[in-house]
N, C-alpha and C positions, 0 to 999 in steps of 0.2 A: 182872688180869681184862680181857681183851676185850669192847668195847662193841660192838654190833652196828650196821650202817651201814643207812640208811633209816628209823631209829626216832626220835620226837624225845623228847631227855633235859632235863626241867628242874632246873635245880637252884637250891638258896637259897642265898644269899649273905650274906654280909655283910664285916664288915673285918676277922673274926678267924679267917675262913675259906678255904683256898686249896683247889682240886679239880686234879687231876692223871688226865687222865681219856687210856686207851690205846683206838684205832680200828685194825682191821686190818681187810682189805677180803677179800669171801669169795673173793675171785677172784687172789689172790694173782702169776699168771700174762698177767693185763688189763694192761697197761699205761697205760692211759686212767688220768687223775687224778681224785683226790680233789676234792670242792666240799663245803667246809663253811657250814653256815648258820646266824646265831646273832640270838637277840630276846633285848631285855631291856624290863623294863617302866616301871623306872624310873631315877633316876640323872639325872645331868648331869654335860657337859664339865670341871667342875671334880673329881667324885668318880666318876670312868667305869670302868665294866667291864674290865678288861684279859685282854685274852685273845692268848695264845702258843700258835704251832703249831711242833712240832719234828718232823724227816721228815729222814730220810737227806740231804736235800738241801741244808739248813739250815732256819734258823729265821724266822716271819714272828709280828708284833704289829700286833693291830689293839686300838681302845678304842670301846665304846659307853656311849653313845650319839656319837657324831664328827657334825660338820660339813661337810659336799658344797659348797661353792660359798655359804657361808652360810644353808647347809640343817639344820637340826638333824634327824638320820636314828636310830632306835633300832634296825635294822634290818640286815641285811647280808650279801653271801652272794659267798662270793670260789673259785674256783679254785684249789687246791693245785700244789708244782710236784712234775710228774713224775717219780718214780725214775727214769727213764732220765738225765736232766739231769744226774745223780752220777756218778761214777766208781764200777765195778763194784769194789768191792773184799771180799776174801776173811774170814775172820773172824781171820785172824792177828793183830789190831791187839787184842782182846780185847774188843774189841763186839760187839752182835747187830744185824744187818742185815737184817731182816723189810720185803722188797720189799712196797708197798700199805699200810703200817700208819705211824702217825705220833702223838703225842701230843698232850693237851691241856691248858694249862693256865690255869685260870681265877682272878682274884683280887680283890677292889675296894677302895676305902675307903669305899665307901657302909653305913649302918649297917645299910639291910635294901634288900635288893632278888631278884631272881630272873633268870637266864638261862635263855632255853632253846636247845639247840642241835642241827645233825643235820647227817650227814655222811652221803656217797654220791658215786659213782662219774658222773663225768661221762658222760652219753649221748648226744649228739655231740662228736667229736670230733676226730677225721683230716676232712682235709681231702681230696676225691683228683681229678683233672685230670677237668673237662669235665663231673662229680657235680653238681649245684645240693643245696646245703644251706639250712636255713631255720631261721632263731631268734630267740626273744625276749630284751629285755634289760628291766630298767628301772634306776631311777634310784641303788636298792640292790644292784643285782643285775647286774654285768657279764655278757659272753657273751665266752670265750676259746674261740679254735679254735686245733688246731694243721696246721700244712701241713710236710709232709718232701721234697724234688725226691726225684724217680725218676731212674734211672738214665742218661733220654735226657734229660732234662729240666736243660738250665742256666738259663734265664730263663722266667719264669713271668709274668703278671699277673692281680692279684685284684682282680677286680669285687664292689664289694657296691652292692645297690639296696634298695631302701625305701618301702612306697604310704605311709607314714605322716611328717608335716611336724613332725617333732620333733627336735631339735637333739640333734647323736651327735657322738662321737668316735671316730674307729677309730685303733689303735697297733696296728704293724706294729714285731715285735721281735725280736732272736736267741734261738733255742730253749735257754735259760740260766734259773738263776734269777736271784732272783725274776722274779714273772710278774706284769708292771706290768699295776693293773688301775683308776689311780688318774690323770690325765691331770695333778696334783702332781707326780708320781715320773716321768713322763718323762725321760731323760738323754740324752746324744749318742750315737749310734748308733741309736738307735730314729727309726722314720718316725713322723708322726702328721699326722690332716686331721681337719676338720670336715665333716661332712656332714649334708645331710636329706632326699635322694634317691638321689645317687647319689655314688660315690668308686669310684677304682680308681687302682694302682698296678703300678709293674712289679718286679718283684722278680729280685735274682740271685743265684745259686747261690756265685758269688764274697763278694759281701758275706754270706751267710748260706747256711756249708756243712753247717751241721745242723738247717737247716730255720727256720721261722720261728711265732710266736703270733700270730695275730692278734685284735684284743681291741677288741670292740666295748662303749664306755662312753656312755650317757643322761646329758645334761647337763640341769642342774637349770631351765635357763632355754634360752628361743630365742634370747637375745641374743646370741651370741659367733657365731650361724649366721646371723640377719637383720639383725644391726646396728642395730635397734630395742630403746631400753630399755624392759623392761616394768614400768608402772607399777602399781601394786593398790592402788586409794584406800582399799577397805575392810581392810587389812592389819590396822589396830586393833581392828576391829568384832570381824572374825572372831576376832582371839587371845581378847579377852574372853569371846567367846560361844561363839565352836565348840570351842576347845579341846578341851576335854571330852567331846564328841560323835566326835570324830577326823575334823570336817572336812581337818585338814590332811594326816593321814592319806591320806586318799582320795584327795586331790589329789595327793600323793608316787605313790600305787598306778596314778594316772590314765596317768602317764607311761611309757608302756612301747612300746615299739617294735621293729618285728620286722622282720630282717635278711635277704637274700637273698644265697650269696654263691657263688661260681664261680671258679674257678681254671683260667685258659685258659693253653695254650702260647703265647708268646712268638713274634715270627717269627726265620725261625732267617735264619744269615748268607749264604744265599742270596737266599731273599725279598729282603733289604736289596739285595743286587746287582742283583737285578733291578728293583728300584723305583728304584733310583738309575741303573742303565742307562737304561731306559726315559726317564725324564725329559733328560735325557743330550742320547741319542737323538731324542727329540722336536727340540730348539732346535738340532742337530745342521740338522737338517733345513733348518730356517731358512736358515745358511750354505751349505747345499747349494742351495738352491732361487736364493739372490740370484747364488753361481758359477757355476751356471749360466746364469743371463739374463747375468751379467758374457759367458759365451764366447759366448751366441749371440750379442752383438752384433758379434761380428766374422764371423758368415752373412749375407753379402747380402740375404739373400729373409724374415729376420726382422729384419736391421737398421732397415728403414726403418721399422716400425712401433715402436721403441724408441727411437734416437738422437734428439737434439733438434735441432728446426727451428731454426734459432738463426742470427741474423746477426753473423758474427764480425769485429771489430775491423781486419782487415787486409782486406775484403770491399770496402772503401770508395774504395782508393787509385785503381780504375782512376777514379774521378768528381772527383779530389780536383781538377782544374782548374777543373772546371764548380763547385761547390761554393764557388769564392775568388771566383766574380764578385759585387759590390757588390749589398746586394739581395737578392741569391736566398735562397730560404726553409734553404742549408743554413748559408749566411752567418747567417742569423737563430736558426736551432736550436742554433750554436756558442755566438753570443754568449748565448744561455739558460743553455747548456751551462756557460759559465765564469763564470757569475755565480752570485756568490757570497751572491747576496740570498735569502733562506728565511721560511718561514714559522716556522722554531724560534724562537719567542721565547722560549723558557725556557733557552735556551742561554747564561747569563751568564758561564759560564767562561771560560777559555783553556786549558783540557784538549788539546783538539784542536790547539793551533799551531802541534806539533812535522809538522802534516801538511797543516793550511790554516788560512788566518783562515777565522773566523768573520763580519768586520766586513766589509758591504758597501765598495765602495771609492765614494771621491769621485767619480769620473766616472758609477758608476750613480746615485750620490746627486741628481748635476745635471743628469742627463736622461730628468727625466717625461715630456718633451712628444716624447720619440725615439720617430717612428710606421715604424723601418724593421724593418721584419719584425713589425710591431704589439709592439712591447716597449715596456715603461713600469716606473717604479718607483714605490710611493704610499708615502708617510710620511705613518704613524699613530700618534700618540703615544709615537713614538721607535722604531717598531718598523719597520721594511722589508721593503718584502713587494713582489717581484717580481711583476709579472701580465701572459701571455704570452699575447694570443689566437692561437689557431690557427682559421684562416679556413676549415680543413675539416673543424672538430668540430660536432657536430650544436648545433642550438641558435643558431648567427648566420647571419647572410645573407652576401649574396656581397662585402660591401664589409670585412668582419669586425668589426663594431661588433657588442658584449656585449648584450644583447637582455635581458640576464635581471638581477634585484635582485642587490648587494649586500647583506654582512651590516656587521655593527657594528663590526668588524676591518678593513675594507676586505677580505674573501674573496669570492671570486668564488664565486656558487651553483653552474656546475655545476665540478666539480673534476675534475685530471686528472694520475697518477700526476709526470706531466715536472713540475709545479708545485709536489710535494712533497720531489721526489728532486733538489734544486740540489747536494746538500753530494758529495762530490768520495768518489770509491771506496776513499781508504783512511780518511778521516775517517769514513764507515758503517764500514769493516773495524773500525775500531779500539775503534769502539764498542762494536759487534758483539761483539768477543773479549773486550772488558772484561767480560762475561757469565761467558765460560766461565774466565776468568783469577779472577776473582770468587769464583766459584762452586767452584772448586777449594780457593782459598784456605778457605774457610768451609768445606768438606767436611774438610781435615784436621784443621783446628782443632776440629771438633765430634765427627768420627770416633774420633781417640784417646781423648776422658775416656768416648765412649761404652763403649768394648770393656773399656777399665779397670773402668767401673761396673759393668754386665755381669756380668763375670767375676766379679766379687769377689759378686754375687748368689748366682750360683750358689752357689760356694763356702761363702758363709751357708748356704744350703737344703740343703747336702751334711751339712754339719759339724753344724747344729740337727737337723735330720730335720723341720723341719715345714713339708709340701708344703703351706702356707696362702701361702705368702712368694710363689708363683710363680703365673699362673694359667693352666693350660696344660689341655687338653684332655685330661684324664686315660683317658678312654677310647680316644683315638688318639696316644697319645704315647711315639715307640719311642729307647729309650736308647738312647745308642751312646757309651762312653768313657766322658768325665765329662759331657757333653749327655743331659739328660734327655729334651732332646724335640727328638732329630737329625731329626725327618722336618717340622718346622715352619723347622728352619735352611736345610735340603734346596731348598724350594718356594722358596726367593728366586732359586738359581740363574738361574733364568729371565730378571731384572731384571739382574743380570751379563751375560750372555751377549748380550742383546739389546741390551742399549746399548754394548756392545763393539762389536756388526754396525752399530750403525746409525751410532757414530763413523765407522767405518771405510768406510760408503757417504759422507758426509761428507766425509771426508778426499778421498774416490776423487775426488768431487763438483770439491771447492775445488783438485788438483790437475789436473785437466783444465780445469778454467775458467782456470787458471794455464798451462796451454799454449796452450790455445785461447784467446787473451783474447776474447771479446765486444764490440760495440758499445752503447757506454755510453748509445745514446740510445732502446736495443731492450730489453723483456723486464724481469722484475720484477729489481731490485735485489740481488744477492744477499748472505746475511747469516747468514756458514755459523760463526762465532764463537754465534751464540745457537743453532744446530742442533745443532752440538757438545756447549754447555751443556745439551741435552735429554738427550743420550746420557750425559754424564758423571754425569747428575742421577741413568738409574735405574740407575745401578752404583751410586751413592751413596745410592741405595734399598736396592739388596740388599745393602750391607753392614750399615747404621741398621738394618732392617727384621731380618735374623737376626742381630744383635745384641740387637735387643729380646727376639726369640721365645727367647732365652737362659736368661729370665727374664722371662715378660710383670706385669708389676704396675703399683699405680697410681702409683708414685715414676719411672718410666722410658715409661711413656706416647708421651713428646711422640720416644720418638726412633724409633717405627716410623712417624711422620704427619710431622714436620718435611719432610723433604725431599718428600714427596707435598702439600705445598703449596707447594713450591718447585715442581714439574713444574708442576702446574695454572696455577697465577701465568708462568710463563716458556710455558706453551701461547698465554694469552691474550696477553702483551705479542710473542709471533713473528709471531702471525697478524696484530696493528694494524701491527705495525714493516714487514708485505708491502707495504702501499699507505701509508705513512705513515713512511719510512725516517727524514726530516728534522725529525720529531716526537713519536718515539719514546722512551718512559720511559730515564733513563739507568740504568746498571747498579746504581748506588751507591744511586738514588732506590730502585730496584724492591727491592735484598737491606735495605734500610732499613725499606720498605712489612712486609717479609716477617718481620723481628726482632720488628716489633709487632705482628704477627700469633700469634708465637710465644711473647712473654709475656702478652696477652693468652686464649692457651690456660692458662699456668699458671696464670692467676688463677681462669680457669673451672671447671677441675678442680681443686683444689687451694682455692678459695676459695668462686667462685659465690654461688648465693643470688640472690634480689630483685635487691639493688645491682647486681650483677654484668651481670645481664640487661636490666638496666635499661639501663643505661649501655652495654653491647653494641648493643644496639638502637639508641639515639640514633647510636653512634658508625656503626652499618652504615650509617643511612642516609642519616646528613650524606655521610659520605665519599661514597657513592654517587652522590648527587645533586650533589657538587661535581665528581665524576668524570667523569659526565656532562654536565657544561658545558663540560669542558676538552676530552672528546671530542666534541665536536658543534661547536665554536670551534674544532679543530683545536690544541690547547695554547695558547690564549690567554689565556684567562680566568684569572685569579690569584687567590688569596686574598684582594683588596682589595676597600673598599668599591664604589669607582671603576668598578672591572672586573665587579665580581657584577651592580653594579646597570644598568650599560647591555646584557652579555646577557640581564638580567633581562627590562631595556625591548624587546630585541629581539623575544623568544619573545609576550610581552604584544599587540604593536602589531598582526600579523600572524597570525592563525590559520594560512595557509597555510604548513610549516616549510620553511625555506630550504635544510635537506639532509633530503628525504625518506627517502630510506633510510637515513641515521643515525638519524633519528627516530626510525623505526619501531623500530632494533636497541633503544634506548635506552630505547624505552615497554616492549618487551617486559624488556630486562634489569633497568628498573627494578621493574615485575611479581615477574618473579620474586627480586628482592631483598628487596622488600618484604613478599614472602610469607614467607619463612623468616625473615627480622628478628623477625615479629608471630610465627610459628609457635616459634620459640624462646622467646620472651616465655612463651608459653600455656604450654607444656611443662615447659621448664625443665630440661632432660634432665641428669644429671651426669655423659654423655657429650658434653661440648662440644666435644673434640677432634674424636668422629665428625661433631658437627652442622656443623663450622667447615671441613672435607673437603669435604663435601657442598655446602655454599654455594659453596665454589671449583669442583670440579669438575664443579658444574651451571652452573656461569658459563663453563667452557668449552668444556664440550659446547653448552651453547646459542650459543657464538661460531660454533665451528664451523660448527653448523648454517647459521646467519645468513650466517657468509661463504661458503658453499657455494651457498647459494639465490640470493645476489646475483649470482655468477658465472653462473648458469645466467639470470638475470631479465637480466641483461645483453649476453645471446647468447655466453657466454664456453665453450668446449668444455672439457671435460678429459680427454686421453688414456687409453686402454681402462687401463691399469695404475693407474692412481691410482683409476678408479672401482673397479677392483679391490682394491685395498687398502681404498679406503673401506665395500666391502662386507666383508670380510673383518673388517676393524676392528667391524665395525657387531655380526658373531654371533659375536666374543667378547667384548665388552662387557656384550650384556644374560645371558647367564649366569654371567661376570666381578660382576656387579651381585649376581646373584641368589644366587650363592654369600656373596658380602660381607653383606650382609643378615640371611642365615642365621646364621654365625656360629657357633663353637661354644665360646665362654668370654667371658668380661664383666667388666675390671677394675672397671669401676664400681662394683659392690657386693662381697658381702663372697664371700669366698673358697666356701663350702658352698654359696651361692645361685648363684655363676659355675659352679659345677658340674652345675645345671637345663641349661645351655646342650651340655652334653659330649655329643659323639654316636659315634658306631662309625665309622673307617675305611670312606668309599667309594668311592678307586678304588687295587686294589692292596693291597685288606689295608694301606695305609701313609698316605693322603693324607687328612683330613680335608677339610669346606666350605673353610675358613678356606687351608688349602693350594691349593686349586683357585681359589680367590680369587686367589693368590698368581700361579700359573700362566698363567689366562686372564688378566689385569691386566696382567701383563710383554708376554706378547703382543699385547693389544690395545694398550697403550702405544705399545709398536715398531710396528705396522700403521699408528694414527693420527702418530706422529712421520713415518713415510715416506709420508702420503697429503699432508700439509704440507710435506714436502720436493718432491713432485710434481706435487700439483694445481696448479700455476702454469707447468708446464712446454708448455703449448699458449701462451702467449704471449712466447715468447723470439723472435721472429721479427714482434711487435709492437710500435709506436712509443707508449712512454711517454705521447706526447701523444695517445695514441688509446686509453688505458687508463684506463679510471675508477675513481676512488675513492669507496669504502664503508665 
């Protein structure tokens, strides 16, 4: 006997009773599945209801009352699997093959109990391209759809959305049975995510040629979605009391939450070409744009407004007679020139020897009172410090006597580049390169376990299927191969490309300064080993950086932001080392600063809390404030009692400060150090990696700033091309910003919640924020790297001693 579908069948029970109950469906011809639903009243876990379903396609057992997530459920209502899922076979085998009909059988150990049960025809179903479907689930009650590719259709992606802030599971499966409806029974080859707004994946035709289930399941708590445990102090009260009433009930029935879900085409592998052209094409541009300024400078009538003013090295011979008489001021510029006495007091080494000494020599030692060409040497506390007045810098009169205070160091208040730049061109060179030689060094050593790590992510999140592992932009995230999310790998490009152009301005740079040598007593220093290390830095971005976006989570973080603290850090030590070559952080000290900066991060994320920020705090602003002495002292001031306490005495005795525009950089920078120090404090954000970016790269925008305004406060010009990059740099920054900002995924929290952040594809059907971030950043990068390689190019035809220091 045939039982009829849509009616509900109670039956009594007990342990000496089994029911064998046949459904066939009126519709024989539907292929849509069966949904059975069953209650029982009473019972428990130890003596449960057993119920078997048998269907051409095989066999499924469920047991009530069952447990959800340590939810005790009487309740339950599942999705049968499809006839189609079987192989069609004929009745030769001696069985009956009744497409839509399937059996039931019911058994317990319980001594009395009752089920009741009802069976019907799912009515949604098919899933079909560009439809919006809409369904409820709850926490008894899954929602299975199914999706079949069409005929043009190889890759797809399913969007599902949600108004409701309840924690779901969606499993994405092969159109096979059984038809997982239980987030238990997941196995390899199934996808699965959490959600509570939004989720979407891309699906292909290749991994699933017979189409796919997709099966949305209500989880019994918000915790696995918010990472918040939920505690219920009255848990006791109610069992005693409500029981009975079927408070708990209610609160199972409360949870029900209704699905939105859409299956869009894919971009096909055109689009890709063209969004990968395009971008291409852009940075393409780039290189076109610098080959061409490279040919016009061989046009007369546009050379002269590009080529540099520059007093070259072999310019000087026709004077070299007048020059050797006793006395004359180029007599007195020489011997400046060859001494070997510096303000670097922190140069305790002998690194440098293989290129000069570092140690003044005896004969400067023993002539302080040598007033020919006004040269002197002063010993102060073993330190040597050459002091050269030049009798035509603003500030003394005509007999050249210093007019103005001394500081605590014996430094002269007002400063001038020829007093900081003694040390000899290949001792700066060698410096200089230790940077980029550094900086290599550290890039492969850290480069390889990254790509290792990476990959092997991936490869987890392929093999598991659970897109929780990764946290990517699911709504603009285009596969390509085994990359999930080729168009976040794509947008690094940019950081390639452009520190490729800007080495190789660089390189073009340091070999024409190599033909044309310079005279060494004209124009800023140059110090193309740390301009280099700019370049090599954001190639070493875009490999760290799509390396990350591999697999962005919160275990691999530090390696899409390491070397973006490395840029920032080597911004601000290029622009001090311009007017301050002979005082300059060494290479070893700076990538040393930067290692603790980097564990540091791990502890933030990874640890954090109170302590953490506490101790962050103290440590941003000691450093700061010490940092600050040694810049304002010019690297004198040491970590000793001795040395803190007499620039102590200095700054104390005196309101008027001895280097005013130091000053002022220092009150501002300490401003703002101190403001993000306390603003982290307040916060507490468990994105300390983003907050610890941001304190860097606002320290060097603000330098910028600072060195720019001083140039102009100075009367110092800068050629039409540099303020042109500097503008250029300026309008892609603040949309480069506002993109970063924006954002569209957040390892910081948990996987379902980084999904509130996902947004659509906005330029190209292909780029998310997060990508245009990516794009405008590379660019602004390379604009402001080449307004720092130029804006000093109005002073190559300037005498050092007529250059001031800021």
């Amino acid at each position: 006997m045939w039982l009829s579908f849509n009616e509900v069948h109670v039956l009594p029970l007990n342990s000496s009773v089994e029911y064998i109950l046949q459904f066939k469906s009126p519709d024989s011809n539907n292929l849509q599945p069966s949904v059975l639903w069953a209650h029982t009243t009473a019972g428990d876990d130890t003596h449960p209801v057993l119920i078997t379903v048998r269907q051409r396609s095989g066999a499924l057992t469920w047991q009530l009352p069952y447990r959800s997530e340590g939810q005790e459920l009487n309740e339950l209502e599942r999705t049968l699997c499809p006839d189609d899922t079987a192989e069609r076979r004929g009745d030769d085998d001696g069985c009956v093959h009744e497409w839509g009909s399937f059996s039931l059988h019911v058994s317990t150990s319980c001594t009395s109990t009752s089920l009741s049960v009802r069976a019907s025809q799912a009515t949604t179903w098919h899933i079909t391209i560009d439809t919006p479907l809409t369904v409820a689930a709850t926490l008894w009650s899954p929602r299975t759809l199914h999706y079949r590719f069409g005929a043009d259709a190889s890759d797809v992606r399913l969007v599902i959305s949600s108004e409701t802030d309840i924690c779901a599971t969606v499993i994405v499966q092969n159109y096979t049975c059984p038809v997982v409806q239980n987030v238990q029974d997941t196995s390899i080859g199934m996808m699965r995510m959490t959600m509570v707004r939004s989720a979407a994946v891309q699906i292909s035709r290749d991994t699933y040629p017979n189409g796919v289930y997709v099966t949305m399941i209500v989880m019994r708590a918000d915790e696995e979605c918010s990472g918040e445990v939920e505690v219920d102090s009255d848990w006791l009260y109610e069992t005693a009391v409500f029981i009975s009433t079927g408070t708990a009930a209610r609160s199972v029935s409360q949870r029900q939450k209704t699905f939105n879900i859409t299956v869009q085409k894919a971009l096909s592998r055109a689009q890709y070409l063209w969004a990968a052209g395009a971008t291409i094409a852009l940075f393409a541009l780039f290189y076109a744009l610098v080959g061409a300024l490279v040919l016009a400078q061989r046009w007369p009538p546009f050379a002269k407004y590009v080529l540099p003013r520059a007093v070259l090295a072999d310019q000087t011979d026709d004077v070299a007679v007048e020059d050797a008489r006793p006395g004359s001021e180029a007599q007195a510029t020489r011997r400046r020139r060859d001494s070997v006495a510096t303000y670097d007091s922190s140069d305790n080494s002998d690194s440098d020897s293989e290129y000069e000494s570092a140690t003044p020599s005896r004969a400067d030692r023993s002539s302080p009172n040598d007033v020919t060409g006004h040269t002197s040497v002063q010993e102060n506390g073993g330190i040597y410090i050459d002091t050269t007045y030049d009798t035509s810098a603003p500030g003394r009169d005509d007999t050249g006597t210093e007019s103005q205070r001394q500081g605590p160091f014996g430094l002269p208040a007002r400063l001038h580049l020829a007093a900081l730049a003694r040390r000899g061109h290949r001792t700066l060179r060698a410096r200089s390169d230790r940077y980029l030689y550094m900086l290599a060094t550290v890039a492969v050593f850290y480069a390889l376990p990254v790509v290792q790590f990476v990959i092997a992510f991936q490869v987890v999140m392929n093999v598991s299927g659970s897109l929780d592992i990764c946290y990517y932009n699911f709504l603009c995230a285009h596969r390509l191969g085994a990359l999930s999310d080729f168009n976040h790998v794509l947008s690094n490009l940019g950081y390639l490309l452009l520190g490729a152009l800007f080495l190789l301005q660089v390189r073009r740079r340091r070999s024409r300064r190599k033909r044309q040598p310079r005279h060494e007593e004209y124009g800023i220093p140059a110090h193309y080993g740390l301009l280099s290390a700019l370049g090599l830095g954001m190639i070493v971005v875009a490999l760290l950086s799509a390396s990350y976006h591999v697999c962005p989570n919160r275990l691999n973080f530090q390696f899409d932001t390491a070397f973006m603290y490395v840029l920032a850090v080597l911004i601000m030590v290029k622009i001090y080392q311009t007017r301050h070559p002979d005082v300059n952080a060494r290479a070893h000290a700076t990538f040393a600063v930067l290692a603790v900066l980097i564990a540091l991060v791990v502890w933030g994320v990874l640890g954090g809390g109170p302590v953490f920020w506490g101790v962050f705090t103290l440590l941003h602003i000691f450093t700061f404030l010490l940092l600050s002495l040694r810049i304002y002292y010019l690297g004198q001031v040491r970590l000793e009692k001795q040395s803190l306490t007499l620039a102590a005495a200095e700054l104390r005795k005196d309101l008027r400060p001895l280097y005013g525009a130091r000053m002022v950089m220092l009150v501002i920078g300490n401003a703002l150090n101190w403001s993000f120090a306390f603003y982290g404090l307040v916060t507490q954000s468990s994105d300390f990696a983003g907050h610890l970016l941001t304190v860097l790269l606002g320290n060097a925008l603000v330098y910028m700033v600072f060195y720019l305004a001083m140039k102009l406060v100075h009367g110092e010009r800068l050629r039409w091309y540099a303020w042109a990059l500097l503008a250029a740099a300026a309008a892609s920054w603040v949309p480069a910003l506002y993109f970063f900002v924006s954002g569209s995924s957040d390892w910081s929290t948990t996987p379902a919640l980084s999904r509130h952040y996902n947004h659509e594809c906005k330029v190209l059907q292909f780029y998310d924020s997060h990508d245009l971030w990516h794009i405008l950043s590379a660019i602004a990068l390379y604009l402001s790297f080449s307004a720092i390689l130029t804006w000093d190019d109005g002073l190559s035809a300037v005498k050092r001693t007529d250059i001031p220091v800021f």
